[in-house]
C-alpha positions in Angstrom: 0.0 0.0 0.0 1.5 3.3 -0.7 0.2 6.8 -1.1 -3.6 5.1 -1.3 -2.9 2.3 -3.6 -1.9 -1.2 -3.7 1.4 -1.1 -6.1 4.1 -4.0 -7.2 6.5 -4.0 -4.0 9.6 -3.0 -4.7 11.3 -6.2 -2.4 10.8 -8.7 -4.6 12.9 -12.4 -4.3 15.1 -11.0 -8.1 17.3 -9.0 -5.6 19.1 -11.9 -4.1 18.7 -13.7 -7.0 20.6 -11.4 -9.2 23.1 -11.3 -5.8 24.0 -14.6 -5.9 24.0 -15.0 -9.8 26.9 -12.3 -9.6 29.1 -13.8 -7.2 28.9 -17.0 -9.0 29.9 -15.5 -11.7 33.0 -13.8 -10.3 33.9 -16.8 -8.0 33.6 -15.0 -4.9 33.5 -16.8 -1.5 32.2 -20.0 -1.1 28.4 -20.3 -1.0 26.5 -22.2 1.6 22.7 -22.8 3.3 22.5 -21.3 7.2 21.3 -24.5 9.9 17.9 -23.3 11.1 18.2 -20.6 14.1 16.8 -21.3 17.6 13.9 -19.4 18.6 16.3 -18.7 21.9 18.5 -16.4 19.4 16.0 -14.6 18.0 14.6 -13.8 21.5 17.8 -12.0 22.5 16.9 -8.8 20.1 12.9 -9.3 19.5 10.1 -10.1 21.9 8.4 -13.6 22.2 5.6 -12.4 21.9 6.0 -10.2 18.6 8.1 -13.7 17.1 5.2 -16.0 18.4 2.6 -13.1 16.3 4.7 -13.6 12.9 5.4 -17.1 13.3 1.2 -17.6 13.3 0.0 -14.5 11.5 -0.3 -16.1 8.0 -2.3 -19.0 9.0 -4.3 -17.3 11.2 -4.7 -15.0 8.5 -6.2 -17.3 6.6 -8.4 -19.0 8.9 -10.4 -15.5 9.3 -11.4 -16.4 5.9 -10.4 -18.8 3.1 -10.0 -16.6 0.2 -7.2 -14.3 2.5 -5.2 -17.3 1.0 -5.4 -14.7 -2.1 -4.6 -11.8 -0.5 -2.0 -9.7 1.6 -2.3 -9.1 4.9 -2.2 -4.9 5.4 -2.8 -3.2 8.9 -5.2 -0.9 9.4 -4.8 0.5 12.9 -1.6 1.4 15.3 -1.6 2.1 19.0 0.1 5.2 18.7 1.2 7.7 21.5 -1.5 7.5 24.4 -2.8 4.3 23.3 -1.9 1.1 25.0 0.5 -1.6 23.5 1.1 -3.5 26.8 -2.4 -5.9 25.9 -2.0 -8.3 23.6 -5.9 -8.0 21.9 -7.7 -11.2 21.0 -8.5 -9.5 17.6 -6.1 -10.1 14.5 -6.3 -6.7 13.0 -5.3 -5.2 16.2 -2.3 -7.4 16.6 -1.5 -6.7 13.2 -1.2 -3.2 14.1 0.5 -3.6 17.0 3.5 -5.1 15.8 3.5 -2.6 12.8 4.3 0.8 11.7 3.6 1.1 8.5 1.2 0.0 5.7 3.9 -1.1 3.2 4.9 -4.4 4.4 2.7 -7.1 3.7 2.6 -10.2 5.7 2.1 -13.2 2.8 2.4 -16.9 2.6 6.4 -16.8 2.8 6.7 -14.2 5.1 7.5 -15.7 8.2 9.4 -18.3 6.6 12.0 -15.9 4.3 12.3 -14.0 7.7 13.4 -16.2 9.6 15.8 -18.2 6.9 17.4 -14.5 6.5 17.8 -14.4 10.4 19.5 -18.0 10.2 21.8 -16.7 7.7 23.1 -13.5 9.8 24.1 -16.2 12.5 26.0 -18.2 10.5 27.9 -15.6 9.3 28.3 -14.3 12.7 29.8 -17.5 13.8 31.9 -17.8 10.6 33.5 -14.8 12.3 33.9 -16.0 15.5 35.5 -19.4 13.8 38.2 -16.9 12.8 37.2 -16.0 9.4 37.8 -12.3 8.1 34.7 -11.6 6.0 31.1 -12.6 5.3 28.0 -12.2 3.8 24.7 -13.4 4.8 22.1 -12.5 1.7 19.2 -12.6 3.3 15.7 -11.1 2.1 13.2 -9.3 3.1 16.1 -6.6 4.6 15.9 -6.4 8.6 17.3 -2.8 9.8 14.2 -1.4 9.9 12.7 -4.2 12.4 12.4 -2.8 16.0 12.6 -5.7 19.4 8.6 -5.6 18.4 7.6 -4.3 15.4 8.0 -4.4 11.2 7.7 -2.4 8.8 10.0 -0.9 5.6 9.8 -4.8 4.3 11.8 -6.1 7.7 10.4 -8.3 10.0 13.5 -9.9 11.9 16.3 -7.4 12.2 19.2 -9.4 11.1 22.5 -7.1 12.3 20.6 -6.7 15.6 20.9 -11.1 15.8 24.3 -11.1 14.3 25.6 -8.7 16.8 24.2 -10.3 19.3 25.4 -13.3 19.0 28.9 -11.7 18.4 28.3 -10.4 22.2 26.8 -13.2 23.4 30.2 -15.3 22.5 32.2 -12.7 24.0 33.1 -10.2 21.9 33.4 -7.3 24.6 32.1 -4.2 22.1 30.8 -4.7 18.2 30.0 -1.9 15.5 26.7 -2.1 13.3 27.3 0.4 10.2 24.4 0.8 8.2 25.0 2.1 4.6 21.7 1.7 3.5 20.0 4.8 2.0 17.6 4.4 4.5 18.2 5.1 8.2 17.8 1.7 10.0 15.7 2.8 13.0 15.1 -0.9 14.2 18.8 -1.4 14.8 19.0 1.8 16.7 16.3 1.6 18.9 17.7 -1.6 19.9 20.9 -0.8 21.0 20.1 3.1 22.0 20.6 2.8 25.4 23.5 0.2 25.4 27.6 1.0 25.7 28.8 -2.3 24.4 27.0 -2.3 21.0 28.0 1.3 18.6 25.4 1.6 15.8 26.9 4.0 13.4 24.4 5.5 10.3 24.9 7.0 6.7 21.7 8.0 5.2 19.0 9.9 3.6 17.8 13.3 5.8 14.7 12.1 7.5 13.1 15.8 6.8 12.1 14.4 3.6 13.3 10.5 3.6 11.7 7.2 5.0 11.5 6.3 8.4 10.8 10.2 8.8 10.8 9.8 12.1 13.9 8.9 13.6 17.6 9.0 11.9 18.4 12.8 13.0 22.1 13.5 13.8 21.5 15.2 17.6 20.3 11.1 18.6 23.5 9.9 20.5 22.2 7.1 22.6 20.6 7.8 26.2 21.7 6.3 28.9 25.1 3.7 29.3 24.6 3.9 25.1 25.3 7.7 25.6 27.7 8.6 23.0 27.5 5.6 21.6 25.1 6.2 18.3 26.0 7.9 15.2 23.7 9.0 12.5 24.9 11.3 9.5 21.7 11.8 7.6 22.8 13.3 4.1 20.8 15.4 1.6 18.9 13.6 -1.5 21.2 13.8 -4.2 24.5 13.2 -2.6 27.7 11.8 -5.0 30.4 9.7 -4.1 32.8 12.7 -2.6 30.5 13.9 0.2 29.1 10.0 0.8 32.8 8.9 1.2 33.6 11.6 3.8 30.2 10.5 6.0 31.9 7.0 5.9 34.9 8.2 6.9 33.8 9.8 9.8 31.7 6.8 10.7 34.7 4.5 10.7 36.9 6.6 12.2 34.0 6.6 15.6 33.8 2.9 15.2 38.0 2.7 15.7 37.8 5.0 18.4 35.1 3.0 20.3 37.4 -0.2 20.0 35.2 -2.6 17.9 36.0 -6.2 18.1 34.1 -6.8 14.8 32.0 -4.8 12.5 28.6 -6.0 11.4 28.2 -4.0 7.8 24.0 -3.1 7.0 24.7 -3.8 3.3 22.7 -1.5 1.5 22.9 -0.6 -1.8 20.4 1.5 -2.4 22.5 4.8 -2.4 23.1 3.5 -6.0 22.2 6.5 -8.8 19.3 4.5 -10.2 17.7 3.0 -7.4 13.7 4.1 -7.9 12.7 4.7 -4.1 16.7 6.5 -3.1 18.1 9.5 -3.8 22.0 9.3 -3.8 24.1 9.0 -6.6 26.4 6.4 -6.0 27.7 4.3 -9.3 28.8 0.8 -9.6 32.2 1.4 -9.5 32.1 3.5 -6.3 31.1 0.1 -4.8 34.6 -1.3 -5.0 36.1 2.2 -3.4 33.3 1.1 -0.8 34.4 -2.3 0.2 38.3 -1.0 0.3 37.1 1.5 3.0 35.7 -1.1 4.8 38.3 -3.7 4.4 41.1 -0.8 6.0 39.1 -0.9 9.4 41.0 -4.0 10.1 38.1 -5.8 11.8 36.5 -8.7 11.1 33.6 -8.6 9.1 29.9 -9.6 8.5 27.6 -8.0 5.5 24.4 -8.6 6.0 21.9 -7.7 2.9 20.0 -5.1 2.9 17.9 -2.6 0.5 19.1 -1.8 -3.5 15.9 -2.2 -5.5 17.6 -1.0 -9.0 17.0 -5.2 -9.2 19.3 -5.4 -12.7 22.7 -3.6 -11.1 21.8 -5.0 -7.2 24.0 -8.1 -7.7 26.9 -6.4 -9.4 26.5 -3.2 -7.1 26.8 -5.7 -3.8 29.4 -7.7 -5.4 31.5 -4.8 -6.1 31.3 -4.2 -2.1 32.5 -7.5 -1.2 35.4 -7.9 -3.8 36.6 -4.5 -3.0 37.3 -5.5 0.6 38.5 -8.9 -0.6 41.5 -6.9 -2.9 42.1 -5.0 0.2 42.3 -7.8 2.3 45.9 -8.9 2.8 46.1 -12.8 1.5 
């Protein structure tokens, strides 16, 4: 649903087909299926309750009425402000709502399902890390960043970097970096780590004045609390090049160092990309590869984890451009 009408979604499963179609092609990395995830994992960043909804909500979807089998599941209704959200309601529509927060993610048959295999594939690559590898890449779809501890919406249901970095932590990695590069701010991975000192969540994105989420992404939001200090957003105008994009990296990088990251988990985004029909940056392909040798000097180790780039012919070459740009820079 956007602007009033029901139009083709922009996430559609091309993206990480064209993805993985590219880095076959180029021979890059070995390619591999995740083991499922345990519930247990997913319940260190989201709330049993909001997993238990999305586990459940296409089938009880469906049992509302047989021909919902034909159609998407849209909210209608969200407890905002002085409304509760501490009641789980008996009614569908509600709890639809109340693990939502916007009208452009639709729950389908495969929802739940793609979610969660996209969750399962941050964690492997997590604990490729921790088995001592430099670098990897979980392509996952839908995206996650935008997935709060209890509510979708921007196409993420599970918020992927939030798992990975939490199982990074949980294994003992004393302080880990998320950097979102996605033109969109990733307000689910903020808000989850807002008020903590041993996860820094670094952001380059669109100016929420006039960019989805809107409402959060703003560069006075440092973290509250022990995460004082410890959140970085630097929201950019629509139509920024390369140059002025590169700088806003820099500076994110140079906070991560500073904070003393163990590891970095990378919010692979590559909808800054010039043609991208719902972004406004102006990055090309080729910038890509400057991209992944930025990355690749931090000197930690690594996880990408997939996220938006919906100009679906250059995605793959775009997000392998990324990861063989920090595999040239990577010594050996």
């Amino acid at each position: 649903m956007f602007r009033g009408e029901l139009v083709p979604c922009f996430e559609v499963p091309a993206r990480a087909d064209f993805v993985l179609q590219e880095l076959q092609r180029r021979g890059l990395g070995t390619i591999a299926s995740p083991p499922a995830v345990e519930r247990s994992v997913l319940e260190r960043v989201h709330a049993p309750r909001y997993l238990a909804f999305l586990s459940t909500a296409w089938q009880e979807w469906v049992a509302l009425d047989p021909a919902n089998a034909q159609r998407d599941a849209l909210p209608s209704y969200w407890p905002i402000r002085t409304f509760r959200s501490d009641v789980l309601p008996a009614s569908f529509p509600a709890r639809l709502g109340l693990f939502s927060f916007d009208a452009g993610s639709p729950l389908t048959a495969g929802t739940w399902a793609a979610a969660e295999h996209g969750a399962a594939c941050a964690v492997a690559g997590a604990r490729e890390l921790l088995q001592g590898s430099r670098v990897s890449f979980a392509l996952s779809r839908p995206p996650g960043h935008h997935a709060g501890h209890d509510f979708f919406g921007g196409y993420c249901f599970v918020n992927n970097a939030a798992v990975a970095a939490q199982v990074l932590r949980d294994a003992g990695l004393a302080k880990v970096a998320v950097l979102d590069i996605d033109y969109h701010h990733g307000n689910g991975t903020q808000a989850i780590f807002y008020e903590r000192a041993d996860v820094f969540f670094a952001s380059v994105h669109g100016d929420p004045h006039t960019e989805y989420p809107y409402y959060l992404g703003y560069a006075d939001e440092r973290g509250s609390g022990a995460g004082a200090g410890c959140n970085l957003n630097l929201p950019l105008p629509r139509g920024t090049g390369f140059p002025r994009w590169r700088e806003a990296l820099r500076q994110a990088l140079q906070a991560i160092s500073a904070f003393g990251a163990e590891a970095l988990v990378v919010s692979l985004g590559v909808d800054t990309f010039a043609g991208d029909p719902i972004a406004g940056f102006t990055l090309a392909s080729e910038d890509y590869l400057r991209v992944g040798e930025d990355l690749a000097a931090a000197g930690l180790p690594t996880l990408f984890v997939f996220e938006g780039g919906y100009a679906v012919a250059q995605v793959g070459v775009n997000a392998a451009n990324v990861l063989e740009g920090f595999a040239q820079r990577v010594p050996g």
